[in-house]
C-alpha positions as CSV (number, residue, x, y, z in Angstrom):
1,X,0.0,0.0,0.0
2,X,1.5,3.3,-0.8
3,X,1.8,6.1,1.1
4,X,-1.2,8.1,-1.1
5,X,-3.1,4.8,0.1
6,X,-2.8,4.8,3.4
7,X,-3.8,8.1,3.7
8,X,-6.8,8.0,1.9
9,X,-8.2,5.6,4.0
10,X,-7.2,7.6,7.4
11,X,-9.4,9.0,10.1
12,X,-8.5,12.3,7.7
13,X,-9.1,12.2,4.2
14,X,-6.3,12.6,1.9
15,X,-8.5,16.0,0.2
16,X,-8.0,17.5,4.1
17,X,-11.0,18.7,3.5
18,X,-13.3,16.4,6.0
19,X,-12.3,14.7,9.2
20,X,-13.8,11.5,9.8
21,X,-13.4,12.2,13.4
22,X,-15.4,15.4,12.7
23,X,-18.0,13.1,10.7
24,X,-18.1,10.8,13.7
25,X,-18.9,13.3,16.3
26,X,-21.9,14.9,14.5
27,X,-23.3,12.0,14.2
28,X,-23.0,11.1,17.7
29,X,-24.3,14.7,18.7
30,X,-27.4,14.6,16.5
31,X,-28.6,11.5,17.9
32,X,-28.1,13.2,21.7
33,X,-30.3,15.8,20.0
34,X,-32.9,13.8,19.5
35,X,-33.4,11.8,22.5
36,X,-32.7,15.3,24.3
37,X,-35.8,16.6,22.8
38,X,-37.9,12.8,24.4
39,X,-38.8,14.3,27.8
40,X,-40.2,11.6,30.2
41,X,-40.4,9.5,27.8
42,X,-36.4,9.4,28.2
43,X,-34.3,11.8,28.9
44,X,-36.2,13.3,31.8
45,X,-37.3,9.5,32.7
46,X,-35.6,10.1,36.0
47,X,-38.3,11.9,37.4
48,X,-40.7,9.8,37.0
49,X,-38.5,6.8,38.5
50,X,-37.3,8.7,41.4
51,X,-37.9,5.4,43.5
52,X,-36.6,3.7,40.7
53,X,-33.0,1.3,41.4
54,X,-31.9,2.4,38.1
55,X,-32.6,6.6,39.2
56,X,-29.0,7.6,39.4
57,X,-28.6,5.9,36.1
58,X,-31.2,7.9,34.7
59,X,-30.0,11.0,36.3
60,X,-26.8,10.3,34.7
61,X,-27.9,9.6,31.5
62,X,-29.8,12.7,31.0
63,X,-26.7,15.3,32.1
64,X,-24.6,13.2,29.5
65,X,-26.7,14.1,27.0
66,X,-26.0,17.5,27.4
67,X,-22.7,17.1,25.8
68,X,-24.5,17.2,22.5
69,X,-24.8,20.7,21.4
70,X,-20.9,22.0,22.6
71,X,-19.8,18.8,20.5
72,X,-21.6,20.6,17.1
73,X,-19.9,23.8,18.4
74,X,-16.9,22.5,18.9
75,X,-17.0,21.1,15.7
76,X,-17.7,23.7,13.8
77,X,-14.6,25.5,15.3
78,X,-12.2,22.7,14.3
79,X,-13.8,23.0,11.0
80,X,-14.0,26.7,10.3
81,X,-11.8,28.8,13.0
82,X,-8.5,27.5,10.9
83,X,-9.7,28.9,7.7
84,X,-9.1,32.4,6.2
85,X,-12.5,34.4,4.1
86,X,-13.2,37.7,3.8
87,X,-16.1,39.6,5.5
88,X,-18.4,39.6,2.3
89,X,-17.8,35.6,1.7
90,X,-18.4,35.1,5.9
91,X,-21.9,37.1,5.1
92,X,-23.1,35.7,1.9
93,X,-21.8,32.4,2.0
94,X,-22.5,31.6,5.8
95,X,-24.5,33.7,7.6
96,X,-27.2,34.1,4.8
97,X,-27.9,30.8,4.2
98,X,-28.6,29.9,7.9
99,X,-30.8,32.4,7.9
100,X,-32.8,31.9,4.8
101,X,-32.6,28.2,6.6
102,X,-34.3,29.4,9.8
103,X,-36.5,31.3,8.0
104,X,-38.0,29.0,5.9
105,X,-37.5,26.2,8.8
106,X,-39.5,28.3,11.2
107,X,-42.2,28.3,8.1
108,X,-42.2,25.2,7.8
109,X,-42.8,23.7,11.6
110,X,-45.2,27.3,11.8
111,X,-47.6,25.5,9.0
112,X,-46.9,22.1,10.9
113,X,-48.0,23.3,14.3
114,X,-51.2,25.0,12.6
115,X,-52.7,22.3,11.3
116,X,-51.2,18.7,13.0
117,X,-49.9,20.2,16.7
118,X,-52.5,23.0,17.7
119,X,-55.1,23.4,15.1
120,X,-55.7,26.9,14.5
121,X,-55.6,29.9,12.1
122,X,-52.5,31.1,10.4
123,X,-50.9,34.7,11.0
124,X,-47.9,36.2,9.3
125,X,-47.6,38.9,11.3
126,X,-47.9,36.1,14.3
127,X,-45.0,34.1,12.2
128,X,-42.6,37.1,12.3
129,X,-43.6,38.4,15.5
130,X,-42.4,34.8,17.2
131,X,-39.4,34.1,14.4
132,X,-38.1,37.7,15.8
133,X,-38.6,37.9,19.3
134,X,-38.6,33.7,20.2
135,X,-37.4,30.6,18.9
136,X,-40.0,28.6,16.4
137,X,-39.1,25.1,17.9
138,X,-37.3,25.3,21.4
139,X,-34.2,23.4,19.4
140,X,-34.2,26.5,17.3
141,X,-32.1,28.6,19.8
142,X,-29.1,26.5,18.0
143,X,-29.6,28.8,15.1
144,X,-30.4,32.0,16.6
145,X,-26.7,31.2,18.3
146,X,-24.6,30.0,15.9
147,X,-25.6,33.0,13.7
148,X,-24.3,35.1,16.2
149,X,-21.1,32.8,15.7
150,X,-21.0,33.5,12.0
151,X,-20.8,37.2,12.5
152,X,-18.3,36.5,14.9
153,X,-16.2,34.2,13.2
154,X,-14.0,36.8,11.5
155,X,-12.6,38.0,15.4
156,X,-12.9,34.3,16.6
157,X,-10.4,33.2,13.7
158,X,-8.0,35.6,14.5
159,X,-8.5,35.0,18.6
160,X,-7.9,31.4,18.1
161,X,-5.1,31.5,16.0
162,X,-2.8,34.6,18.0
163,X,-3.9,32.1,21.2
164,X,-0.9,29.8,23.0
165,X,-1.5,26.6,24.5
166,X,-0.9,28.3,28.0
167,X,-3.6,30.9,27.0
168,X,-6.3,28.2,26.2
169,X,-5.1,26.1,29.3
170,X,-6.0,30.0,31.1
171,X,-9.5,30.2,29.6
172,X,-10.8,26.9,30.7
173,X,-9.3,27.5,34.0
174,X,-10.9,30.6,34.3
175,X,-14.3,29.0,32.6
176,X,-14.1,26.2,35.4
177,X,-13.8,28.4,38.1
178,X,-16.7,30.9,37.2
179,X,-18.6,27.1,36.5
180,X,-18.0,25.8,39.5
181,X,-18.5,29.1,41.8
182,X,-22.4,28.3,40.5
183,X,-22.3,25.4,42.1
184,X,-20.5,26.3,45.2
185,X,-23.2,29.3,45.9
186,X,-25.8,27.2,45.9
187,X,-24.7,24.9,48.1
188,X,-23.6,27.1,50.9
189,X,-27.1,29.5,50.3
190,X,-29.4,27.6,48.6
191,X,-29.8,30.0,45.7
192,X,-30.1,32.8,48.1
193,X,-26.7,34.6,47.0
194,X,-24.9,34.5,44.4
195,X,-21.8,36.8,42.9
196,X,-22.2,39.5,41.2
197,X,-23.6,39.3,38.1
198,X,-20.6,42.0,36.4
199,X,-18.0,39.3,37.3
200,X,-17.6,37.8,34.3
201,X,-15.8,36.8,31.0
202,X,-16.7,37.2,27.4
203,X,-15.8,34.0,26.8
204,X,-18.2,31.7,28.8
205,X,-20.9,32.1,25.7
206,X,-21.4,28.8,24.3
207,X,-20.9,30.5,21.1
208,X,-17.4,31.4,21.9
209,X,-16.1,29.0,24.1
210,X,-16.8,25.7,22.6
211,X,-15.5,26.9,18.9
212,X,-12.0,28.1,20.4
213,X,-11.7,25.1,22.4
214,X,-12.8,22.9,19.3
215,X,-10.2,24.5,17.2
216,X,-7.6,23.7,20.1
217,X,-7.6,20.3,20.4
218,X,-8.2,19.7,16.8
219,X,-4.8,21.9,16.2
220,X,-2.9,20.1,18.8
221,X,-0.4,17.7,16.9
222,X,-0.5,15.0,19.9
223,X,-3.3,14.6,22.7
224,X,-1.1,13.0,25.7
225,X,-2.4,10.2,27.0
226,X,-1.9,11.7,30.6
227,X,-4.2,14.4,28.9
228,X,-6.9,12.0,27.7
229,X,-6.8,10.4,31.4
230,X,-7.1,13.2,32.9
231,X,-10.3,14.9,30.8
232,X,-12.1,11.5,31.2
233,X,-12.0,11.5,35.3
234,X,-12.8,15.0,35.0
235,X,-15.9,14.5,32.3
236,X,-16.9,11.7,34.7
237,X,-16.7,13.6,37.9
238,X,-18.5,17.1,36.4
239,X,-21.4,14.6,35.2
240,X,-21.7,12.8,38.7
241,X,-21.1,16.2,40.8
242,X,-23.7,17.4,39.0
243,X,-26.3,14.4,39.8
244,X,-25.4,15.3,42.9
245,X,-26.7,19.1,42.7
246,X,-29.5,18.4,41.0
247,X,-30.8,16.3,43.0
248,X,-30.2,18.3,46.5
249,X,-31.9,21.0,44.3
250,X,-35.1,19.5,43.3
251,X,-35.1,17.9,47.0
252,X,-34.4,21.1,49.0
253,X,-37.0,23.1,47.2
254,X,-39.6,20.3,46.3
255,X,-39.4,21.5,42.5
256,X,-39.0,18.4,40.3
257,X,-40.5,20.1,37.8
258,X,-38.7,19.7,34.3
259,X,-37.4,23.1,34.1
260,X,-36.2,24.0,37.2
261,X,-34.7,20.1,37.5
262,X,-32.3,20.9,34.9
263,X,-30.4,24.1,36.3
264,X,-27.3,21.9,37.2
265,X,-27.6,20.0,33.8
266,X,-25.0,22.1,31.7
267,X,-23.0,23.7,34.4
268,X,-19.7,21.5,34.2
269,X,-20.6,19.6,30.4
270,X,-17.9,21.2,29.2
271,X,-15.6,18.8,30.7
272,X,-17.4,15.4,29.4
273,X,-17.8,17.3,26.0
274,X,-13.9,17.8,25.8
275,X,-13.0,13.9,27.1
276,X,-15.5,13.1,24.0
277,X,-14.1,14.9,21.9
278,X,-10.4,14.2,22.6
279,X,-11.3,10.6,22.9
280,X,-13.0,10.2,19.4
281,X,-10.3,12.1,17.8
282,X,-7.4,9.5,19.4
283,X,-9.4,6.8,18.3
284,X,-9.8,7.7,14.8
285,X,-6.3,9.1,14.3
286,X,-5.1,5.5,15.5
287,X,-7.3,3.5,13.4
288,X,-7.3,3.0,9.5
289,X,-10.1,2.7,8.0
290,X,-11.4,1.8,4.6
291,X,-12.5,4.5,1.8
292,X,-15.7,2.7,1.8
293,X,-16.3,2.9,5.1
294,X,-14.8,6.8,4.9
295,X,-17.5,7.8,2.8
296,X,-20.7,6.2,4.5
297,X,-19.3,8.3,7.1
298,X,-19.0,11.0,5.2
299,X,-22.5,10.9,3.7
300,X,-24.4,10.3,6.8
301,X,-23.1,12.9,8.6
302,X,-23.8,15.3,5.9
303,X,-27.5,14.5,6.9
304,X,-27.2,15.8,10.7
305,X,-27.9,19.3,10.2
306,X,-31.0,18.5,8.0
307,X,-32.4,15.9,10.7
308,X,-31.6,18.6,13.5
309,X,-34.3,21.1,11.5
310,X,-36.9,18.8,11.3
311,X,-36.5,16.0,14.4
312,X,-39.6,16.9,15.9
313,X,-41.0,16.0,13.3
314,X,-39.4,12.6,12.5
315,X,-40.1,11.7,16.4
316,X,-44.0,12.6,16.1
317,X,-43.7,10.1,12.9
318,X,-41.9,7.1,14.7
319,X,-43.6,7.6,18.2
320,X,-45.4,4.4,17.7
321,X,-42.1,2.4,17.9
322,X,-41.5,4.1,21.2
323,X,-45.3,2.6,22.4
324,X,-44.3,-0.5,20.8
325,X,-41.2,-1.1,22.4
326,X,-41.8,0.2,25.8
327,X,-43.8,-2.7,27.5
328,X,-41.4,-5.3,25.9
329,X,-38.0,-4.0,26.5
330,X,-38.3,-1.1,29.2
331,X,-39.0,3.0,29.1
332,X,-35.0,3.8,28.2
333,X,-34.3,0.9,26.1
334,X,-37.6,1.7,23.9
335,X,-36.7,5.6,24.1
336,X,-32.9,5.1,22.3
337,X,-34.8,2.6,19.7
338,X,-37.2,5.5,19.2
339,X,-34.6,7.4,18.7
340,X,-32.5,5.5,16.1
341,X,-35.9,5.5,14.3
342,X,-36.3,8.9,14.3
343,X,-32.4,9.8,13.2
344,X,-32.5,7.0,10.2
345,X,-36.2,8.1,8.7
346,X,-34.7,11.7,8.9
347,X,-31.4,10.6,7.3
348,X,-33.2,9.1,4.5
349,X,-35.6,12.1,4.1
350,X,-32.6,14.6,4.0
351,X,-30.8,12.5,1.7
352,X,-33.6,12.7,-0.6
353,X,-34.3,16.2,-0.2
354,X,-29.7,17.3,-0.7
355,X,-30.8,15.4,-4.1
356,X,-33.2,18.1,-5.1
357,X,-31.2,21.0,-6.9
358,X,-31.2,24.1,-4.7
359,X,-31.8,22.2,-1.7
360,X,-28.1,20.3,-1.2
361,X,-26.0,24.0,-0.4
362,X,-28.8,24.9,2.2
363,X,-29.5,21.4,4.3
């Protein structure tokens, strides 16, 4: 095999245009996406088994999850903060589409909700009113952020790249600390006190933290085993110190409702998210695989941003696997098969739709 050969069939394409890693990681994050969005039905199960001998599993399941939206942001950083485009390109070529996407998404679920969800009259001044001032679909703050990010990505590029190692070590330092003060304030006062709101760092957007770090450890030539070890015990920690917190929370105060039982959820995912993301990337760069397998990779993860815009959709569609299942097998078990449903129906559907000209530069 030559040395053209063995590259090609690398965790990076010989085009260094994709990383299967990359590939591999959106894949995984869309499908947290999805059984984020299950509720009860899974990932908020726990609080309905709260006398359950599986609860803390539950628990721990459903703060995992949460690692699925910083993976697409880091992502995207390891993807985009290395590259150089001018203002105009950024604008056109980015940040329009997205929004001509969450435009016509937004229409789209709009004329859903009015006549399958809540029956009722349609409005445009109601549709603009709620695309401006709220998101169309709860999943659709995704958008409203990362468009921010596009605008952005001009200063974030040159940020990331004037950035040492001992400058990115500083940031998540300084992220941990403001992260775990959180936590700290409401154990000692129970939500009573808290710092002041002023001290803080531009940085601890989801927008702008995740992207840097993305572009970090996809830069960095070697990931130290000491390093992967160390990220890992850390990812597992945050997600277990936070099962703690939540549930002292939702007992201290009797609230085990599902908003307020999620205020611990995302606090420390940063770490877990990292260990992932290190983790998958180790993997991949020390495995070869084959060109076939390379571009079924490749071709399903090109599907993930087009099942993200229309999941709800997808579940609503394959809900009956979830009722099938659940009796047989068990609440979570029947909840992740709901979920694989839900991700291959919209992968199909998406592939379909990239096929239809137009439609394959936007989804």
């Amino acid at each position: 095999m030559t040395s053209m050969e063995r590259k090609s069939n690398s965790a990076y394409p010989v085009s260094g245009k994709r990383k299967t890693y990359i590939d591999i990681l959106k894949i995984i994050a869309i499908f947290l996406v999805i059984f984020n969005h299950t509720s009860t039905n899974g990932f908020l199960l726990f609080l309905d088994r709260r006398d359950s001998a599986f609860y803390v599993f539950y628990l721990f399941n459903a703060i995992f999850i949460k690692i699925a939206v910083p993976l697409f942001f880091m992502a995207s950083g390891a993807l985009m903060l290395g590259r150089e485009e001018p203002y105009k390109v950024v604008l056109r070529k980015r940040f329009l589409r997205y929004f001509i996407v969450l435009v016509v998404a937004s229409a789209i679920i709009y004329i859903d909700d009015c006549y399958n969800v809540k029956p009722r009259d349609m409005s445009l001044v109601m549709f603009f009113t709620k695309l401006y001032v709220s998101e169309m679909r709860t999943a659709y703050w995704f958008l409203y952020a990362y468009l921010a990010y596009l605008l952005m990505l001009p200063l974030l590029r040159k940020l990331a790249k004037s950035m040492s190692s001992q400058d990115y070590n500083w940031m998540i330092l300084l992220y941990t600390i403001l992260r775990l003060m959180t936590i700290i304030e409401f154990f000692l006062w129970q939500g009573k006190k808290t710092h002041n709101s002023r001290f803080d760092f531009f940085f601890m957007a989801d927008c702008v933290f995740y992207p840097l770090i993305g572009y970090y450890f996809d830069t960095k030539k070697e990931t130290k085993k000491t390093e992967i070890i160390f990220y890992s015990c850390a990812g597992l920690a945050a997600i277990i110190l936070c099962c703690f917190m939540t549930h002292y929370r939702c007992t201290l105060l009797d609230d085990w409702s599902t908003s307020s039982c999620q205020k611990f959820f995302s606090t420390l995912i940063f770490a877990p998210t990292i260990a992932a993301f290190i983790l998958i990337k180790k993997l991949m760069n020390n495995r070869t695989l084959s060109a076939r397998s390379v571009k079924i990779i490749e071709l399903v993860s090109g599907t993930t941003f087009g099942i993200y815009l229309f999941e709800n959709i997808y579940r609503r569609i394959t809900e009956p696997v979830l009722l099938f299942f659940r009796n047989k097998i068990g609440a979570l078990p029947a909840c992740w098969i709901w979920v694989l449903s839900a991700f291959l129906i919209g992968c199909i559907i998406t592939m379909v739709l990239k096929r239809i000209p137009g439609i394959k530069k936007f989804i």
